[in-house]
N, C-alpha and C positions, 0 to 999 in steps of 0.2 A: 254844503260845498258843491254838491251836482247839481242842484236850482242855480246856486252863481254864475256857474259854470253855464249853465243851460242858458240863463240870462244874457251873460256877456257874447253866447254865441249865435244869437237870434239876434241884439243890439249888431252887432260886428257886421252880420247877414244883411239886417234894413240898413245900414247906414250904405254898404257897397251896392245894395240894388237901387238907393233913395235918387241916383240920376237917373234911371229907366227913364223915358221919355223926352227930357226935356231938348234931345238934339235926337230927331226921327232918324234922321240919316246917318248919322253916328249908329245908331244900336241897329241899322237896317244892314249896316258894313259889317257892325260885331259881330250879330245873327250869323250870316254867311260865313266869317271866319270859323267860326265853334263849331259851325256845322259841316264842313266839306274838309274832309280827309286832308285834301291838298296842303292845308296851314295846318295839320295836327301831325299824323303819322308819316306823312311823306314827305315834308320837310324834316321831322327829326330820322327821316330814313336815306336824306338825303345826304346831312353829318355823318350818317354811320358810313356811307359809300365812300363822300366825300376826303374822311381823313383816312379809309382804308388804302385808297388809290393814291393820296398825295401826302402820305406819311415819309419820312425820309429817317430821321433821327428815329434809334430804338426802335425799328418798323416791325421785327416779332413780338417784340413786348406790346406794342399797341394795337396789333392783331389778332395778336390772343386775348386781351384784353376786350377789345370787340367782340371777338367770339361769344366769350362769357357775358356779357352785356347782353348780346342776343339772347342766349339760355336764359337769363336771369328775365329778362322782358316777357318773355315768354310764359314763365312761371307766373310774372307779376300778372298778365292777364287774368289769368287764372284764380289767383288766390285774391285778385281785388273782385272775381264774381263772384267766391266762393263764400267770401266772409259776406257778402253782400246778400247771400241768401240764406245765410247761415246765422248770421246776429239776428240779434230784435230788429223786426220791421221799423223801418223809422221815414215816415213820411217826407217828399221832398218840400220844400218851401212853397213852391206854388201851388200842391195840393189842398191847401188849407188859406182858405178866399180872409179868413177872421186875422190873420198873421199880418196882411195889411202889405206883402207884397206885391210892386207893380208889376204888371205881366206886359210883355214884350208883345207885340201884335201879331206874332206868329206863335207864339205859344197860350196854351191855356191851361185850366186846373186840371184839365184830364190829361196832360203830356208826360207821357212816363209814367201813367198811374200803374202802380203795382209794383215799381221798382224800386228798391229801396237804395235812402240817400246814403245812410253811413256802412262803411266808407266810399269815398269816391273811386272807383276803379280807375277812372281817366288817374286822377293823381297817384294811385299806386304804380301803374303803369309807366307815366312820364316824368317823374320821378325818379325811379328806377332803371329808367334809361339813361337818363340826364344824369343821373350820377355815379354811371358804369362809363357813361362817354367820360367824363370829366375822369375818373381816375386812368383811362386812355391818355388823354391829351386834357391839360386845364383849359385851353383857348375855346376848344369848340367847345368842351364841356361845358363853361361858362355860358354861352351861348345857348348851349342845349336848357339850361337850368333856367334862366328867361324863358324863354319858349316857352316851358312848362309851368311856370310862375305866370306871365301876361296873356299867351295866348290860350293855354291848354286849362288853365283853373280860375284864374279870376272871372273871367266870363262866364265862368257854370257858376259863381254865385250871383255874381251880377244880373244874370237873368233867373234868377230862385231853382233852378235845377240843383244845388247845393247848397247847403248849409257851411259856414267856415269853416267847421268843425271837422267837416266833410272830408273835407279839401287835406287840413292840418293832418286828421290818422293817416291817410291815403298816402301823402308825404311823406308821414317817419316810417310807415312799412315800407313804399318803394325804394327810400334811402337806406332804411336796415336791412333790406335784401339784398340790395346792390355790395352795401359796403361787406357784408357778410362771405358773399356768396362768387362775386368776381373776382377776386384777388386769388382765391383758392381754387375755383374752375380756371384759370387762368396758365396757374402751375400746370393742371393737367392735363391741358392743350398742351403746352408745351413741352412736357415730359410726355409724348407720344406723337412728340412732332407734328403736329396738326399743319401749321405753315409749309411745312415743305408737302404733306400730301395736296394741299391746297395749292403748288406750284407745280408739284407734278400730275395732278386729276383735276385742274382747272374747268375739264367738260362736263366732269360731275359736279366738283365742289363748288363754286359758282351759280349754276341753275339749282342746286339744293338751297344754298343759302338766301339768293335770290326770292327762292320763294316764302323762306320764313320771312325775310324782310316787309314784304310784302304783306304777307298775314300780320304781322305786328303792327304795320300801317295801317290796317283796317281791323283793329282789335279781331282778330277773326273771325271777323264776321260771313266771310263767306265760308268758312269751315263749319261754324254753328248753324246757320242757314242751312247745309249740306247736310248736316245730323238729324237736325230738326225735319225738313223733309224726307231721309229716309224712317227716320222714326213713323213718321204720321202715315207712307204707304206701308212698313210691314207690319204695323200695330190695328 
């Protein structure tokens, strides 16, 4: 059953990588999307602003609901690094030259070596954004769930950075946290009035939130950056 399995998930992986090359400029555009924030975390940060500000209908309920999205993205960073360090090592597709996929001209078998593929954090992460916005609002949510579907995962297997398989856990965890975990942090915004301190502490709560937005647009990466160099000067 797990060879099938293994099978069908490595066929899945060659067949989405098997256009690699044949249009340069096409995978020269895709590259650049996967790669710059700007099409990944800040457009999906741009939905979360966006229906904040031009919510009209149920505008607490979809704010709290926001809220919780945020917390839950948050988390998802987290638990898509954790388990990634924490499972069996599982090498990425383009690690392994014998697998027979085609490598993109800016990447090679040493990209990401040491980081393991299952599961995909990206997917855990946009995922679980995507389906905290959606139980917000369906509209953007929809929207959000694309995003995360065309821009934010099929290209990491497309260019062998993941496995499908990758991609598929990555998914039902950032879904079963979303659906789990926003509906019920949601309540508790709202049972301690969160919105109204957010209307009347707007100097605070705004530049707080702000700035998770922002760390979640850059998986936080400049947070880990900041740890990682104080670790290495007091150690």
């Amino acid at each position: 059953m797990l060879q099938a399995a293994a099978a069908l998930d490595l066929e899945l992986s060659l067949l989405i990588n098997s256009p690699v090359g044949t249009l340069p400029t096409f995978d020269q555009i895709l590259h650049i999307i996967e790669r710059n924030s700007l099409f990944k975390g800040v457009f999906s940060m741009m939905l979360f602003w966006g229906l904040w500000f031009g919510v009209q209908r149920n505008a607490e309920q979809t704010r709290t609901r926001l809220l919780a999205t945020l917390v839950v993205s948050m988390l998802a960073v987290f638990v898509g690094r954790a388990l990634a360090v924490t499972l069996p090592y599982r090498p990425r597709p383009i690690h392994d030259p014998e697998l027979g996929f085609l490598l993109h001209t800016g990447l090679s078998h040493e990209t990401l070596d040491g980081w393991s593929s299952m599961p995909s954090d990206h997917a855990v992460l946009y995922f679980a954004l995507a389906t905290g916005i959606f139980l917000a609002h369906r509209a953007v949510g929809a929207v959000a769930l694309l995003h995360a579907i065309f821009i934010i995962c099929l290209p990491r297997v497309y260019f062998g950075l993941h496995y499908s398989f990758d991609i598929l856990v990555g998914a039902v965890i950032g879904v079963a946290m979303a659906l789990a975990l926003v509906p019920w942090l949601a309540r508790q915004f709202q049972r301690f009035d969160v919105p109204a301190y957010a209307a009347t502490h707007g100097g605070l709560f705004y530049p707080a939130v702000f700035f998770v937005t922002w760390q979640v647009a850059a998986m936080f990466g400049p947070v880990r950056d900041l740890l990682r160099e104080l670790a290495a000067v007091l150690t």
